[in-house]
N, C-alpha and C positions, 0 to 999 in steps of 0.2 A: 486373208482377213487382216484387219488392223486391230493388234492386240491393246485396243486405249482401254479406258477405265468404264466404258459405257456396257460396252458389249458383255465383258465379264457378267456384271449388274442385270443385267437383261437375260442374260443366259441363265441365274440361280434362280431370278424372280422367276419364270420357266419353267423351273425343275428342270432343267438340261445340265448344270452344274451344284453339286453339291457343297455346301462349305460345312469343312469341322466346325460344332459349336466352339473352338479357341480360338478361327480366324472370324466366326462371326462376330464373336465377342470383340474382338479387336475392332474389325470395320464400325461396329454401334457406338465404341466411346472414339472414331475418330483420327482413331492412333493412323502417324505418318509413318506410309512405308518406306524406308532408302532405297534407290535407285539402285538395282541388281540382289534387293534381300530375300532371300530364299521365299517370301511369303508372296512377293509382287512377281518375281519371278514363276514360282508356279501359279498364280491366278492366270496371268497371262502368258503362260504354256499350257495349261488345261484349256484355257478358252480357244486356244487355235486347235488343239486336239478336238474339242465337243462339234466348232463350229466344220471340220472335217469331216465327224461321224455325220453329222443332220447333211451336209453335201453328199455323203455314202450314202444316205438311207435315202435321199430325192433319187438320189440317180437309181438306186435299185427298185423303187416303186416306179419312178417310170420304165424299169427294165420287164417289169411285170404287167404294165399296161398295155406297153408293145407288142406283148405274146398275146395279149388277149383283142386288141382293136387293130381293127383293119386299116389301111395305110392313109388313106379319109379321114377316118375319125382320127385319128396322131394326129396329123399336122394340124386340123381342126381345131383340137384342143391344146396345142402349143405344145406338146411332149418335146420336141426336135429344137425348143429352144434352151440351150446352153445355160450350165448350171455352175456358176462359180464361186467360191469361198468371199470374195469378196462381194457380189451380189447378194451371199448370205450375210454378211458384214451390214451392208447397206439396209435390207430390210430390220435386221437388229437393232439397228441404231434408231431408224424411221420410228417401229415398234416402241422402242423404249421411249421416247416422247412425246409420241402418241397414250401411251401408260401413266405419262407423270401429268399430263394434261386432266387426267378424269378420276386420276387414281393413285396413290401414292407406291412409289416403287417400296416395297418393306426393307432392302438391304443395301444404307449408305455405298458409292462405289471408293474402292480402295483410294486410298488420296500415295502420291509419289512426286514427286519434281523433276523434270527430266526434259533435254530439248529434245529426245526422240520421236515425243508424241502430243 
């Protein structure tokens, strides 16, 4: 996945990541984070970690469909197509704008400066 500033955002509004009430506070008034500060650094290590669990937990429920649907019904249903962090990255991203279109995301995403991303 691509650990930018969106995805984090999409993942709390979610309830897939939690923020301490200290770093929420911070993202609500704004505050700039420095490039490598312990705070942007773990939003964006937990977000690759969360967006790995939700790829674990697809692949395991489709591992549970498989024992149960015959070889028809899988492919049928697309079980057999390929599940990866970055395709979970992509929907994320689609989502979150799709969200900000009809409905206001509640938690600004972290603001940093940086040519990495």
């Amino acid at each position: 996945m691509f650990a930018d500033y969106r995805v984090p955002q999409i993942l709390h509004h979610l309830k897939i990541l939690i923020y301490p009430p200290s770093l929420l506070a911070l993202l609500e008034s704004g505050h700039y984070f420095e490039h490598g500060s312990k705070e942007e650094v773990s939003i964006r290590a937990a977000s690759v970690v969360a967006v790995e669990q939700v790829r674990d937990e697809i692949l395991a429920l489709r591992h549970q469909d498989k024992e149960i649907a015959d070889a028809s019904t899988t492919m049928e249903h697309g079980i057999d197509v390929p599940v990866s962090s970055v395709l979970i990255d992509f929907y994320l991203w689609d989502t979150a704008k799709r969200i900000e279109e009809g409905e206001e995301i509640v938690v600004p995403p972290h603001r940093t400066r940086s040519i990495w991303y």
